[in-house]
C-alpha positions as CSV (number, residue, x, y, z in Angstrom):
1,X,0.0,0.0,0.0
2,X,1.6,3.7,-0.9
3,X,-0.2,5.6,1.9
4,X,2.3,3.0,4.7
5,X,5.4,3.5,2.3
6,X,5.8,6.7,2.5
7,X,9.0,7.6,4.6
8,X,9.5,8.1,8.2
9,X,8.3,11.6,9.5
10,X,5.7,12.6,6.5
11,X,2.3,12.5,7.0
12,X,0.5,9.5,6.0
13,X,-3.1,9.9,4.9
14,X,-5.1,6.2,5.7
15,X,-8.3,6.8,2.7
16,X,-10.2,3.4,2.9
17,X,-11.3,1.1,4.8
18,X,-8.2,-1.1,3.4
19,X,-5.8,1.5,4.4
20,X,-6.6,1.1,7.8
21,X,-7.3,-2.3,7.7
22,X,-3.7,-2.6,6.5
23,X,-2.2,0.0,9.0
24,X,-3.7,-2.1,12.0
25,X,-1.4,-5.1,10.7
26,X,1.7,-3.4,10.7
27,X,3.6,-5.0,13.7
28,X,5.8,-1.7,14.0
29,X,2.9,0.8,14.2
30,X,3.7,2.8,17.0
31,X,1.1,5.4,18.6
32,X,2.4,9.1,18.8
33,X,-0.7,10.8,21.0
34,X,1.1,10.5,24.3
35,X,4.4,11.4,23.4
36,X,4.5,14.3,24.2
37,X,2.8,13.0,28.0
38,X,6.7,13.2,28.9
39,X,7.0,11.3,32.6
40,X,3.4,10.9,33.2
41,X,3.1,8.4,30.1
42,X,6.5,6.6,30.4
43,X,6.8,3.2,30.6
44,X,3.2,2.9,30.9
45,X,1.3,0.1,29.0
46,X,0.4,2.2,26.0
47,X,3.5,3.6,24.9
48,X,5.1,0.8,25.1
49,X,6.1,-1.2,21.8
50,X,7.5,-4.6,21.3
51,X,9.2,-6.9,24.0
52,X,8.9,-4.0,26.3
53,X,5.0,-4.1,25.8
54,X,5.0,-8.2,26.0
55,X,6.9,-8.0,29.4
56,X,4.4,-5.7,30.6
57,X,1.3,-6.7,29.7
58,X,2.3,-10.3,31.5
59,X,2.8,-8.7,34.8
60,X,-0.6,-7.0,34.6
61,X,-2.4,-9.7,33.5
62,X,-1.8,-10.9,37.3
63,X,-4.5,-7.7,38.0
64,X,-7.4,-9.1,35.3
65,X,-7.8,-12.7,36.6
66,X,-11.3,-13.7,37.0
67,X,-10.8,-14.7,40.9
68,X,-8.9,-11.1,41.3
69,X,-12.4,-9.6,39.4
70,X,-14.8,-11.3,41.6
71,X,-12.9,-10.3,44.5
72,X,-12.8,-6.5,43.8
73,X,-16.6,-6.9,43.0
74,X,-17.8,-8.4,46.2
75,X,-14.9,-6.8,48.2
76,X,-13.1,-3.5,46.8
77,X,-15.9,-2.0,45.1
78,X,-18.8,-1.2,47.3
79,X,-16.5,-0.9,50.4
80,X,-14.9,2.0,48.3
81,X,-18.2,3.7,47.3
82,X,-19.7,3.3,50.4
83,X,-16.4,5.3,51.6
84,X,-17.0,7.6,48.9
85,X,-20.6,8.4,49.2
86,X,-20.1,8.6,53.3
87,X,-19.5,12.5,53.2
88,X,-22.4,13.7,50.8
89,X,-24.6,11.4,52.3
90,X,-24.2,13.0,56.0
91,X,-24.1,16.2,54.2
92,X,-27.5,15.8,52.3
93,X,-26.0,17.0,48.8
94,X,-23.1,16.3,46.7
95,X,-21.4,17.8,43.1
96,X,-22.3,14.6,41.1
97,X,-19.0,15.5,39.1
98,X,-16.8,15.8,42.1
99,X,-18.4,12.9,43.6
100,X,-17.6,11.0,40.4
101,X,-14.3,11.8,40.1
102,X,-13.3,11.0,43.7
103,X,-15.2,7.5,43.6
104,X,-12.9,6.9,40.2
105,X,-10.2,8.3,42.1
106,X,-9.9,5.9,45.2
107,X,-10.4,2.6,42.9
108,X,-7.7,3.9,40.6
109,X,-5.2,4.1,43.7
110,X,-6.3,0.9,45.6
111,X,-5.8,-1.2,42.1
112,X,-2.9,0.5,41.5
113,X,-1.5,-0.3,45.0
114,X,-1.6,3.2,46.6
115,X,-3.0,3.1,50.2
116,X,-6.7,5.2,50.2
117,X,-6.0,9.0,51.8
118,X,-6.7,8.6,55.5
119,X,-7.8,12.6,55.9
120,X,-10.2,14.8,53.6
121,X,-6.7,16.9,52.9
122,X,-5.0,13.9,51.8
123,X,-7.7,13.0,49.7
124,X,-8.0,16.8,48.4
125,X,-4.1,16.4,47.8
126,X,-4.0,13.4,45.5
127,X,-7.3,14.5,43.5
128,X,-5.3,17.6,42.5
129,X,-2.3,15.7,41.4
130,X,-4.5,13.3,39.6
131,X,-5.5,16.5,38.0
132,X,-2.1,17.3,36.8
133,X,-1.4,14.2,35.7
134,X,-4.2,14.3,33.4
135,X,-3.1,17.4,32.1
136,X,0.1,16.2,31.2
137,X,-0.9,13.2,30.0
138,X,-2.6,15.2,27.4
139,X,-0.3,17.4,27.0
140,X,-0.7,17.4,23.1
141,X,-4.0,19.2,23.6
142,X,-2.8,22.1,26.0
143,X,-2.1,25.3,25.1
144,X,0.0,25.9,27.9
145,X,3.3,27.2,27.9
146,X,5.1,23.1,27.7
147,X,8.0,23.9,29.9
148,X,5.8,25.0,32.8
149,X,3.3,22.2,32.5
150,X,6.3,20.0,32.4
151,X,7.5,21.7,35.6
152,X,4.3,21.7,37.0
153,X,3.9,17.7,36.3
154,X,7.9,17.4,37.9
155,X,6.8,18.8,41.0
156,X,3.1,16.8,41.0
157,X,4.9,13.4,40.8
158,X,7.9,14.3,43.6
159,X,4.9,14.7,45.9
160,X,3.0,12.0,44.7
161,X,6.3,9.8,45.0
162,X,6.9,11.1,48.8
163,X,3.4,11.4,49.8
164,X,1.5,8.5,48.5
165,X,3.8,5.9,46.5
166,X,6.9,5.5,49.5
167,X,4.9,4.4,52.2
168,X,2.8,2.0,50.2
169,X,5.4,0.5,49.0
170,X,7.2,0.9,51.7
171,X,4.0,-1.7,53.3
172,X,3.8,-3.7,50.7
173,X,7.5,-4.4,50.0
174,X,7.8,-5.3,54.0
175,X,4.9,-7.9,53.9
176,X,5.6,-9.6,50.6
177,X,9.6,-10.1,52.0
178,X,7.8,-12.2,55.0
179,X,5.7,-14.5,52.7
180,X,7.3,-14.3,49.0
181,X,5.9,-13.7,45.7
182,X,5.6,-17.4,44.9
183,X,1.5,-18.3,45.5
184,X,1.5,-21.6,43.6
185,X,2.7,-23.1,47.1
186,X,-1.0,-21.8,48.4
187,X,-4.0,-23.5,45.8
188,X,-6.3,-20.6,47.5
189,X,-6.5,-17.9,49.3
190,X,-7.4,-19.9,52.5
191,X,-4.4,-21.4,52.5
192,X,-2.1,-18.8,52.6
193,X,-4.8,-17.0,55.4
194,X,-3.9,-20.7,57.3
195,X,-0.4,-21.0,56.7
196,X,-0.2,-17.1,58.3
197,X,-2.3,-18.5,61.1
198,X,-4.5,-15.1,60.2
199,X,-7.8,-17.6,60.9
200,X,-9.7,-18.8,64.3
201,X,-9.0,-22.5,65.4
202,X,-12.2,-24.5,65.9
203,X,-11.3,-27.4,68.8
204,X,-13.8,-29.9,68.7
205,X,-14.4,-33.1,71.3
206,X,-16.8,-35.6,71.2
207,X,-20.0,-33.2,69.9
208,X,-18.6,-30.4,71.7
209,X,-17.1,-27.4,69.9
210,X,-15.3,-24.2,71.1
211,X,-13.3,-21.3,69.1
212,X,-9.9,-20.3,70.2
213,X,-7.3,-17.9,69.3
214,X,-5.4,-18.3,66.5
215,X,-2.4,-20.4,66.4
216,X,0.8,-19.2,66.6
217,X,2.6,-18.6,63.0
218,X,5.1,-16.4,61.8
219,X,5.9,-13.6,64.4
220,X,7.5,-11.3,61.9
221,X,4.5,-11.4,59.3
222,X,2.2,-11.6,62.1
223,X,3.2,-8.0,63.8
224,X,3.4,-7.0,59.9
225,X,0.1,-7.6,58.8
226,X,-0.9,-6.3,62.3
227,X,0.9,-3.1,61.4
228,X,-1.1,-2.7,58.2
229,X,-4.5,-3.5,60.0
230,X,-3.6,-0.7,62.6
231,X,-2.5,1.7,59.8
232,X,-6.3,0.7,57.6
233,X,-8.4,0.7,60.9
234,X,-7.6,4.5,60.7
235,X,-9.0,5.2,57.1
236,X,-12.5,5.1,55.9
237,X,-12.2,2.1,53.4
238,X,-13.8,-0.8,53.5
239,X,-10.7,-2.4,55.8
240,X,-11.4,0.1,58.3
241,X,-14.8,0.3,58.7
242,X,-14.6,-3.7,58.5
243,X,-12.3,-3.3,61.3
244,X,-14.4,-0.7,63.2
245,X,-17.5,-2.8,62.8
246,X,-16.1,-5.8,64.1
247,X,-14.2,-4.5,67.5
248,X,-17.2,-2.7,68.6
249,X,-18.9,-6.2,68.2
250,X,-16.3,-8.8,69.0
251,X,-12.9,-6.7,70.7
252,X,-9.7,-5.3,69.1
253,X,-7.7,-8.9,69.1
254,X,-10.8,-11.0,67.1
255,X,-11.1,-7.8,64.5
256,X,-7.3,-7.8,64.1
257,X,-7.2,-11.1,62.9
258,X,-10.6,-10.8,60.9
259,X,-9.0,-7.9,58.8
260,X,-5.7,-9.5,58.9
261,X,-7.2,-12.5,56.9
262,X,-9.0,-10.2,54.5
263,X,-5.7,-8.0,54.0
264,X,-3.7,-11.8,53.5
265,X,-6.3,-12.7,50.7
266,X,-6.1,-9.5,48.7
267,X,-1.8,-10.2,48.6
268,X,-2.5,-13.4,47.4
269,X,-4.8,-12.2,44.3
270,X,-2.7,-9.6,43.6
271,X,0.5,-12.1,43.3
């Protein structure tokens, strides 16, 4: 086809049906829309070409499993509206836009691995880089000056980085190094939640049967996931009203371990 031969850097004009039919097939089409998203759009899955693309598309794949779906749909999804709709409700009256945007918001960072702001300024906080992000991500479409949107988006993702990013991480790295990345060992997420010793012990004798604590596994993941539990029981997601709930109704140690389990089954879908 003449319209795909034409050199590198001219303008290509795709006139039929069998121009773009023809321009989809080309295995070195690469999509220039975001290029000029700078940092906000690098490395991420749609500017990436090739081997580069391959490699990432497998690790996210991990995130669209149909177990890892059903969980965020019974799980991670209405505990984050309900978090989300808690404020205009008590209010009586929201901004259906805002309230949009923050509900998208808070399920874009808790898929993406970013603990949910604890505080309204937090919150405030990441929905305005969010904002900036977008803006640079589009950056093709601004008619801003480039260099100070490019400044601007510098300074958004330092904060993000220091704010947000570091101390999920910094959770997530600490609890992973107690159990590993391997989850074949585990066939579901029960097991793992057993193997951690995150469950209650049911002691049965003759037709008698009595709960007890949990047994005693791994100290070091134990006061790690216990860490995370404290740190969620002080946010309103669906961990910490989960946790709330439960030590009004059965104490502090039996929520601990409730929301311990919970927190033990979303690592395993995610690995």
């Amino acid at each position: 086809m003449s319209a795909l031969a034409a050199d590198a850097g001219h303008r290509i004009v795709l006139s039929s049906y069998a121009d773009v039919r023809d321009a989809f097939r080309q295995h070195d089409l690469r999509q220039a829309l975001y290029d000029a998203g700078g940092a906000v759009m690098a490395d991420s899955l749609i500017t990436l070409h090739g081997d580069a693309h391959k490699q990432r598309r497998r690790v996210e794949n991990r995130l669209f499993r149909r177990g890892t779906f059903r969980w965020w749909e019974l799980n991670l999804v209405p505990g984050t509206i309900e978090r989300s709709f808690a404020g205009p409700l008590a209010a009586g009256s929201a901004d259906l836009v805002q309230l949009g945007r923050r509900t998208i918001m808070y399920l874009t960072a808790m898929v993406a691995g970013i603990d949910p702001p604890a505080t309204d300024a937090a919150a405030e906080e990441l929905e305005q880089l969010a904002r900036v992000f977008s803006a640079g991500a589009t950056a093709v479409h601004s008619t801003r000056d480039p260099a100070e949107l490019n400044a601007e988006v510098a300074a958004a993702m330092a904060a993000f980085d220091a704010h947000f990013l570091a101390p999920a991480l910094a959770r997530r790295t600490e609890l992973i190094a107690e159990i590993g990345v391997d989850m074949t060992r585990f066939p579901s997420a029960a097991h793992l939640v057993s193997w951690a010793k995150f469950c209650p012990q049911i002691h049965q004798s003759a037709d008698k049967s009595r709960s007890k604590a949990r047994g005693k596994g791994n100290p070091w993941l134990a006061g790690t996931v216990g860490r995370i539990v404290f740190s969620a029981s002080r946010t309103d997601t669906f961990l910490g009203a989960r946790y709330r709930r439960l030590a009004r109704r059965r104490g502090k140690p039996k929520a601990i371990v409730a929301v311990g389990n919970s927190v033990l089954t979303v690592v395993y879908h995610l690995l």
